[in-house]
C-alpha positions as a printed Julia matrix, in Angstrom:
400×3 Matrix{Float64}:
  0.66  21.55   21.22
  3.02  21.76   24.16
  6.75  22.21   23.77
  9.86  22.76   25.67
 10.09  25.83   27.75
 11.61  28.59   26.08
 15.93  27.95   25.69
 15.39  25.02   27.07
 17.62  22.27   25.05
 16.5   19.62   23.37
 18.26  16.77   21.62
 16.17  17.34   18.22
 13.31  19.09   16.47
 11.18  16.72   14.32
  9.81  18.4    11.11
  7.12  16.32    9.23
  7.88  16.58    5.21
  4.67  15.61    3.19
  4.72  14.88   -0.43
  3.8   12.33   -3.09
  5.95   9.88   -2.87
  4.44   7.16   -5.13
  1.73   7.41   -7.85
  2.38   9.74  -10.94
  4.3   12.73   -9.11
  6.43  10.75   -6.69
 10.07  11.53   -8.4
  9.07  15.21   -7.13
  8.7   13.81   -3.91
 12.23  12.19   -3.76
 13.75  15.22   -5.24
 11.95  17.03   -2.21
 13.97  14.77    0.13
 17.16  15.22   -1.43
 16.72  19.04   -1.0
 15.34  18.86    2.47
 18.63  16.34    3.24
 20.8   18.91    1.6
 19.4   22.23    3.63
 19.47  19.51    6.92
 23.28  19.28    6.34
 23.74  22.91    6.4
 21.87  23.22    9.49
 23.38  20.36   11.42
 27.06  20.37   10.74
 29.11  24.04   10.61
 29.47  25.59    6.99
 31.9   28.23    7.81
 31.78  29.27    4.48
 28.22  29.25    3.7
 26.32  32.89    4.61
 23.15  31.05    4.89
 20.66  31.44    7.95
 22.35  28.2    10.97
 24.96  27.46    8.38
 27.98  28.78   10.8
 27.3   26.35   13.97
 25.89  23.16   14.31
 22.72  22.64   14.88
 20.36  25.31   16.51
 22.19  27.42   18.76
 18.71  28.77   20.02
 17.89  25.07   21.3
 21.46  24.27   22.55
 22.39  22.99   19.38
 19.4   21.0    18.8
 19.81  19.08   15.42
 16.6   19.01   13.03
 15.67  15.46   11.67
 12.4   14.86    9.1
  9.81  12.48    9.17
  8.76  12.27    5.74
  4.74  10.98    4.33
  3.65  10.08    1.55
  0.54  11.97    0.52
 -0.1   10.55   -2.76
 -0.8   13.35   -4.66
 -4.61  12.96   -2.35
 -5.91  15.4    -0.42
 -7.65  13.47    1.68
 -4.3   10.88    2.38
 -2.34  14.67    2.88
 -4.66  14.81    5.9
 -4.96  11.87    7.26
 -0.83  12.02    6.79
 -0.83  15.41    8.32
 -2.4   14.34   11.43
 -0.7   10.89   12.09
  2.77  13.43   12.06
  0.55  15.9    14.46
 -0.63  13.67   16.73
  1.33  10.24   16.65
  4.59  11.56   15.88
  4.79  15.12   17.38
  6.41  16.86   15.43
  6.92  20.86   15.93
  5.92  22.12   12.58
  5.4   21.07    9.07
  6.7   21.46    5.01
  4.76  20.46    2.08
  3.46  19.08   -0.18
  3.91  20.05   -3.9
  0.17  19.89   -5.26
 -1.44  23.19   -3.89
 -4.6   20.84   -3.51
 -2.88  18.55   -0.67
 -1.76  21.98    0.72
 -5.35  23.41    1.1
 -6.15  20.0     3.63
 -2.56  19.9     5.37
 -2.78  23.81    6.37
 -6.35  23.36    7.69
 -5.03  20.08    9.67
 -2.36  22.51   11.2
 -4.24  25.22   11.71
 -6.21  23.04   13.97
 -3.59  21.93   16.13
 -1.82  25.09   16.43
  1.19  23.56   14.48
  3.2   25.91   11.96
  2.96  24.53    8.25
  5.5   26.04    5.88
  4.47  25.72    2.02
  7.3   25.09   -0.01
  6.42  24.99   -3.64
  2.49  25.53   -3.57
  1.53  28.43   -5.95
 -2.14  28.5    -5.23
 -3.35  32.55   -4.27
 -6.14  31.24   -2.51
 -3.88  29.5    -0.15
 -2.78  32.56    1.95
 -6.17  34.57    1.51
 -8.44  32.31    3.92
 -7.52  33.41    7.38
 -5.18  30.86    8.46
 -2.87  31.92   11.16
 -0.3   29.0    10.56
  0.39  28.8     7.59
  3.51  30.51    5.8
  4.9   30.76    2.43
  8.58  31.85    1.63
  8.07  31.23   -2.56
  5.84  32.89   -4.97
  2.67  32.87   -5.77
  0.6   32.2    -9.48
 -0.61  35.93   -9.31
  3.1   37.15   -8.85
  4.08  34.79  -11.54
  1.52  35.73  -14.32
  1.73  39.51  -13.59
  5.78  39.11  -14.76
  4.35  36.25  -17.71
  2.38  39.77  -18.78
  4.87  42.21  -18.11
  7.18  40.15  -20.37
  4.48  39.59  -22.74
  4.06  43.77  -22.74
  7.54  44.48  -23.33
  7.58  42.35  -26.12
  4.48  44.06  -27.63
  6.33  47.91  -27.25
  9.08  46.23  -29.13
  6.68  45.31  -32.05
  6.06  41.49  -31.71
  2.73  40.99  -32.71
  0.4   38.82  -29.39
 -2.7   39.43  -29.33
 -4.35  36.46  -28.61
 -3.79  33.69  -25.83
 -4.72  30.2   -24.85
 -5.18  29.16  -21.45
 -4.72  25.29  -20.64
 -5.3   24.23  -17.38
 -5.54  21.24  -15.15
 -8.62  20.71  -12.85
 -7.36  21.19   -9.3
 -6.75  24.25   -7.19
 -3.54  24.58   -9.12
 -5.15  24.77  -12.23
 -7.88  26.69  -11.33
 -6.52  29.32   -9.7
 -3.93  29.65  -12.61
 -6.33  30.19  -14.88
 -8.4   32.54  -13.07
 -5.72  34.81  -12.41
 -4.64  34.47  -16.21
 -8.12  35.27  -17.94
 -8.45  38.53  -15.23
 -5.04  39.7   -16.15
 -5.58  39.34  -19.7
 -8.81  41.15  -19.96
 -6.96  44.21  -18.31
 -3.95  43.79  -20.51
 -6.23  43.75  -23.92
 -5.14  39.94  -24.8
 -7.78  37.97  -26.65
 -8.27  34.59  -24.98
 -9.59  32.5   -28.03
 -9.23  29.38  -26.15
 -9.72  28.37  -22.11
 -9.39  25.07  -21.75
 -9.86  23.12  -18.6
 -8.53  19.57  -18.44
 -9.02  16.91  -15.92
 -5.92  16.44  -13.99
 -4.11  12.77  -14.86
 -5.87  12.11  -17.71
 -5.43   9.44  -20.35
 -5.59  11.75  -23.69
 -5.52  15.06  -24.59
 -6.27  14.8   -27.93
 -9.77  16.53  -28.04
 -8.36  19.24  -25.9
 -5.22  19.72  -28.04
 -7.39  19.82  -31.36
 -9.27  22.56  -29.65
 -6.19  24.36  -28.73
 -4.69  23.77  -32.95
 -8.18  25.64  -34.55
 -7.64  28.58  -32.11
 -3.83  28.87  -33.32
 -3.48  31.02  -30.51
 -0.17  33.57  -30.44
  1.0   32.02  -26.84
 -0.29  29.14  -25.35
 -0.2   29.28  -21.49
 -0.17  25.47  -20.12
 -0.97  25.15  -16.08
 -0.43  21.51  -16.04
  2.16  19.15  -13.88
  4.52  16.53  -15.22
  2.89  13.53  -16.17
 -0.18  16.42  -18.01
  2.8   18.23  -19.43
  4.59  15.41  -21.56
  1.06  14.15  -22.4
  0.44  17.35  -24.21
  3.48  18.15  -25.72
  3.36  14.33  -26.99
  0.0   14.93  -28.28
  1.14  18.39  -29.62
  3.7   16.76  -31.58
  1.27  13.99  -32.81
 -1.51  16.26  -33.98
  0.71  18.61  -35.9
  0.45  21.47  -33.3
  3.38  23.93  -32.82
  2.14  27.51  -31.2
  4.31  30.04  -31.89
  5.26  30.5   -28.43
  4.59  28.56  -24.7
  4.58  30.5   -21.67
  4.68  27.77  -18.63
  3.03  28.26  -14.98
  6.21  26.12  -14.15
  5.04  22.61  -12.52
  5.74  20.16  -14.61
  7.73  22.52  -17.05
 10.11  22.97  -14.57
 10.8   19.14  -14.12
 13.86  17.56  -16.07
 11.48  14.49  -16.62
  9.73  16.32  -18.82
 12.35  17.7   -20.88
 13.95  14.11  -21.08
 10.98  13.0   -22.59
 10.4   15.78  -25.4
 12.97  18.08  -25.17
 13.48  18.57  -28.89
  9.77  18.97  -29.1
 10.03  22.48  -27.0
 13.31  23.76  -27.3
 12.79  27.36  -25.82
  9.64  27.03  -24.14
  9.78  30.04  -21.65
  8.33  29.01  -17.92
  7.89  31.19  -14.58
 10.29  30.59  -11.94
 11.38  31.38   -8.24
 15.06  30.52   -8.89
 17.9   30.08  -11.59
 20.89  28.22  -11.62
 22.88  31.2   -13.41
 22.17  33.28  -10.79
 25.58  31.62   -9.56
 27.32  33.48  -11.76
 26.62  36.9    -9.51
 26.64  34.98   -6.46
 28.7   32.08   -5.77
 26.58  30.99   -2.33
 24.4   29.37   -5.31
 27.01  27.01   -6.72
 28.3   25.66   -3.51
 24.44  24.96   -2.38
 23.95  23.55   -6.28
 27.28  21.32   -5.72
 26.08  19.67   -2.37
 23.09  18.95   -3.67
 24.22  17.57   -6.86
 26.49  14.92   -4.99
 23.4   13.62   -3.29
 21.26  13.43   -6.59
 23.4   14.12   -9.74
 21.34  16.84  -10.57
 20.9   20.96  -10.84
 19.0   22.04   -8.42
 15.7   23.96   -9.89
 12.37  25.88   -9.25
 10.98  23.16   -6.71
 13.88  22.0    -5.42
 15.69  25.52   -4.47
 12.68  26.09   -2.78
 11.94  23.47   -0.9
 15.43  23.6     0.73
 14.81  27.56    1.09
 11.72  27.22    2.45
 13.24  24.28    5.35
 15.96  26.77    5.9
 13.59  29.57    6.78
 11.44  27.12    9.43
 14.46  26.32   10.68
 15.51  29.41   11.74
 12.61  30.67   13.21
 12.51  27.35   15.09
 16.17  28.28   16.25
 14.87  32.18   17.5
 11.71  30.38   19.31
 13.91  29.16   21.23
 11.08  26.4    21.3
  9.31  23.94   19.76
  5.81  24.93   20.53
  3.85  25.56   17.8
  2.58  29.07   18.62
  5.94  30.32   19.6
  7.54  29.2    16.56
  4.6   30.43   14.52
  5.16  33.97   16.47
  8.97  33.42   15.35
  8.13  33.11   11.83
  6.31  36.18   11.56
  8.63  37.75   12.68
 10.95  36.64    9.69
 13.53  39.59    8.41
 15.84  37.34    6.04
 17.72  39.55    3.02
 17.8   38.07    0.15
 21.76  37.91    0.01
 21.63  35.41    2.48
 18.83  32.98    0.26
 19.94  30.86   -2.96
 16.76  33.26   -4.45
 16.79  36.11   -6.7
 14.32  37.85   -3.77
 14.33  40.59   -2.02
 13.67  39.06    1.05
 11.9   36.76    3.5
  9.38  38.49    4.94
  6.19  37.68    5.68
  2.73  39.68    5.53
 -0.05  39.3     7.44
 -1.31  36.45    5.66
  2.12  34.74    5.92
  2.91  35.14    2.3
  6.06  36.61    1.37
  5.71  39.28   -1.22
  9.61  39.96   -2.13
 10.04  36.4    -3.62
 10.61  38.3    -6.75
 10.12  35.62   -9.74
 12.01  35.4   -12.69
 11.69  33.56  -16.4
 13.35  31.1   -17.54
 13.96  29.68  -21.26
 14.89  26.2   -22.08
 17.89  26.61  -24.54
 20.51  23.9   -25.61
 19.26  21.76  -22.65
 19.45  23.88  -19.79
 17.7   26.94  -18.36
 18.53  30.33  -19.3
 17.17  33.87  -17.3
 15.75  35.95  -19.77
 13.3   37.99  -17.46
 13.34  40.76  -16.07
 16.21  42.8   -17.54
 17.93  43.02  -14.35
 18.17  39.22  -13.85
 18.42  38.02  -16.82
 21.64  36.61  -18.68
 20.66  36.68  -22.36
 17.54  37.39  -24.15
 14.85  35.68  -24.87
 14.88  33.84  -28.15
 10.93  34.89  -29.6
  9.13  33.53  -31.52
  9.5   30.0   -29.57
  8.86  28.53  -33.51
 10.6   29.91  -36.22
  8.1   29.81  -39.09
C-alpha cells in the first residue's frame, strides 16, 4: 500500500483497532478502547513527565507531528467478520497498520488479511504460539506467548515441589479454538517432560451452555491443579458449575483470559479467592516504578478501573506501533514494518515487567518476561518469580 514519502508530514496516521465489540466478549473490546484512548493521549499531547516512547512531544515528531487517530471494528469474536473487518479498514479506509483483536482465532484471519496487503498488524493480547511460527512477515507481537506462560506455570509448579508440596497430577481444561488448543498442547508436552500426571484433558466447546458433564469429569479425577484455558463468559460458567457440583481443586493455575477479567471475579469472587493466573503485567509493579501509577491513573479516569493483563498490553502494544510509525518516517506499510523490526525499546521505558521490546525474526518478542499473579482480598498480588514478586503465594488455593 502506498504512503507518504519518507519525512514527509502528514496531518494523521489512521490505525484500524479490531475487537469484539458486541456478543459475549464485547466489554473486552471497550476496555481495549479505553486503553488504546489512553496510550493515544500520551502520544498526541506532551507528557513531560512520562519516560514513555512519543510521550515528550506531541504527536509524531518523525511525521511533523502527525497525530494518530483509530478506527475501531467490531469483529465479533468471528473469524470470518475479523476478515471481512480487516479488509474494509485495508482497503476502504486506508489505514497504515493494524492492532487486534483479543481471540487468537480472529488474529490467525486478520494477520493473513495483512500479510496480503503488505500492511503491519500488531497483536496485542493474542497468546496463540502458532501465531508467530507460520512465516508471516507482518505480523508482530510485543506480549507473551502461552509457551512462555506455561514454562513459568511449571517453573512455579517445580519450585513448589523442591519445597515439599506434594503435585503430581494435573488437569487440563480447555476451550475449542486456537486459544484453547494451543494451550493445551503446550501444557500436556511440558508436563510429560516435567513428570506431572495429566489424569484429566478436557476439551470444551467454546461458548457453551453447560459444563456440567465436563466439570463432573474434572471432580472424579480430583486432580492436584487444575489448569483452565477458557475466556470470560467459559470461566464464570465453570467456576459456577464448580461451585454447584461440589468441586473445589486444591489449587487453579489460569492461562489468564477470562481469569484476568474483573467480570469474572465480580461474579464469583468468593468462589476462587487465590486462584493463581499467568500474566504480562501487575499493578504492584508501581510500587518499584512509579511510570506505572501515573499510566494506571489516566486510565482509571477514563474507565474507573485498574488497568490489567489485556489492557496494559493493548496500550503497550499501540505505543510500540506508534513509534515505529514515528521512525518510518512513513506510513507505508513496508517501511513501517522495516521500522518495527527494527524495535530496541528497554523495558524501563514500558509499563511491563520485560526486558525489552525486541523483536525476533518471527516478530515475536521474547523478553516480555511474564509474571503470576494471585487473586487475594480482591485484587492481584505478584507472587512469581522471586524477583518480581511482592508476597508469596498462598498454596494450597483450598485449605482442607
Amino acid at each position: 500500500m502506498a504512503g507518504p514519502a519518507r519525512g514527509q508530514a502528514v496531518k494523521e496516521v489512521v490505525i484500524g483497532a479490531l475487537y469484539p465489540l458486541s456478543g459475549p466478549s464485547a466489554q473486552i473490546g471497550v476496555d481495549a478502547k479505553t486503553a488504546f484512548e489512553t496510550a493515544i493521549e500520551i502520544i498526541n499531547t506532551a507528557h513531560a513527565d512520562l519516560d514513555l516512547p512519543l510521550a515528550k512531544e506531541a504527536g509524531l515528531p518523525g511525521l511533523g507531528g502527525a497525530k494518530i487517530r483509530i478506527i475501531f471494528a467490531d469483529h465479533q469474536g468471528d473469524p470470518q467478520k475479523g476478515r471481512a473487518e480487516a479488509e474494509r479498514l485495508i482497503t476502504q479506509e486506508k489505514v497504515a497498520a493494524m492492532v487486534g483483536s483479543y481471540q487468537s482465532s480472529v488474529a490467525a484471519t486478520i494477520s493473513q488479511t495483512a500479510e496480503r496487503y503488505s500492511v503491519p498488524f500488531m497483536s496485542a493480547d493474542n497468546s496463540s504460539p502458532s501465531l508467530h511460527r507460520r512465516g508471516l512477515k507482518y505480523f508482530f507481537r510485543a506480549a507473551a506467548h502461552d509457551e512462555m506462560f506455561s514454562i513459568i506455570m511449571f517453573d512455579f509448579l517445580d519450585g513448589l515441589r523442591k519445597k515439599g508440596e506434594k503435585i503430581d497430577t494435573l488437569a487440563l481444561f480447555y476451550e475449542d479454538t486456537i486459544f484453547g488448543t494451543d494451550s493445551s498442547n503446550v501444557q500436556r508436552k511440558l508436563a510429560g517432560e516435567r513428570g506431572y500426571k495429566l489424569v484429566s484433558d478436557i476439551k470444551y466447546r467454546a461458548n457453551t451452555p453447560s459444563l456440567t458433564a465436563e466439570v463432573q469429569q474434572l471432580k472424579a479425577g480430583n486432580a492436584d491443579v487444575l489448569m483452565p484455558s477458557s475466556y470470560t463468559t467459559d470461566g464464570i460458567l465453570l467456576v459456577k458449575t464448580m461451585g454447584e457440583l461440589g468441586y473445589k481443586p486444591k489449587a487453579m493455575l489460569c492461562q489468564a483470559a477470562g481469569f484476568s477479567e474483573q467480570a469474572l471475579y465480580d461474579a464469583v469472587g468468593k468462589q476462587i479467592e487465590n486462584v493463581i493466573t499467568r500474566g504480562s503485567f501487575s499493578i504492584d509493579l508501581a510500587a518499584k516504578r512509579p511510570l506505572v501509577g501515573k499510566i494506571n491513573e489516566l486510565f482509571k479516569a477514563r474507565s474507573n478501573k485498574d488497568l490489567n493483563d489485556n489492557t496494559a498490553r493493548e496500550f503497550m502494544a499501540l505505543l510500540v506501533l506508534a513509534e515505529a510509525i514515528d521512525r518510518a518516517k512513513s506510513t507505508d506499510g513496508g517501511r513501517i514494518r522495516d521500522a518495527l523490526a527494527q524495535t530496541d525499546i528497554p523495558g524501563e521505558r514500558t509499563i511491563m515487567p520485560w526486558k525489552r521490546v525486541k523483536f525476533d525474526e518471527n516478530g515475536q518478542n521474547n523478553d516480555a518476561d511474564p509474571v503470576l499473579l494471585q487473586y487475594k482480598d480482591q485484587k492481584f498480588v505478584t507472587v512469581y518469580p522471586e524477583q518480581a514478586a511482592v508476597s508469596p503465594a498462598v498454596w494450597p488455593m483450598f485449605k482442607a
